[in-house]
C-alpha positions, 0 to 999 in steps of 0.5 A: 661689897664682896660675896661667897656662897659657902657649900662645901661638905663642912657646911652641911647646913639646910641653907648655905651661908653667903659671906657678904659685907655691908652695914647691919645696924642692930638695937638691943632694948631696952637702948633706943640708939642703933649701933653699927656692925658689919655683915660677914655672911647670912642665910635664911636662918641667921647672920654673922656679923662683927662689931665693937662691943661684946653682945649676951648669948640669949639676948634678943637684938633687932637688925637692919641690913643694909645692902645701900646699891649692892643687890647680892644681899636684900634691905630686910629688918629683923629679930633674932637671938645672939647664940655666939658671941667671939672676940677676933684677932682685931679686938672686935666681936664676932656675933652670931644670931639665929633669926626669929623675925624677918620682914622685907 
């Protein structure tokens, strides 16, 4: 696991985005199986994250990030709402979503 903390005046954001990578598991109901994606950064607002499947801008999803022994990221379940979803030069998607739930 790696990890940056963004703060140049591009990023002029309330919270300063942390780029890290561990697991994320994330749930879109009405599924009952969780999926994998890979972390790519987070803030106390939201996440970043890359995954196989393409996911709805406005749909709810629930998280899991989990850090396993790494300490630079806390284990924290979520709700949040997918506000952007890409289609990267791998063929996967990066998704963004701004958290509206968040419990340690």
């Amino acid at each position: 696991m790696s990890s940056v903390i963004d703060n140049n005046k591009q990023n002029q954001r309330a919270f300063p985005r942390i780029a890290v990578t561990c697991p994320v598991l994330y749930l879109l109901p009405p599924a009952k199986r969780w999926q994998v994606a890979k972390l790519v950064d987070f803030s106390a607002t939201g996440i970043s994250m890359v995954c196989d499947e393409q996911l709805n801008i406005g749909a709810d999803v629930s998280l899991q990030i989990k850090p396993g022994s790494q300490k630079i990221v806390p284990a924290l379940s979520a709700t949040g709402i997918v506000m952007r979803s890409e289609i990267n030069d791998e063929h996967q998607y990066v998704i963004s979503c701004k958290l509206t739930k968040v419990q340690r």
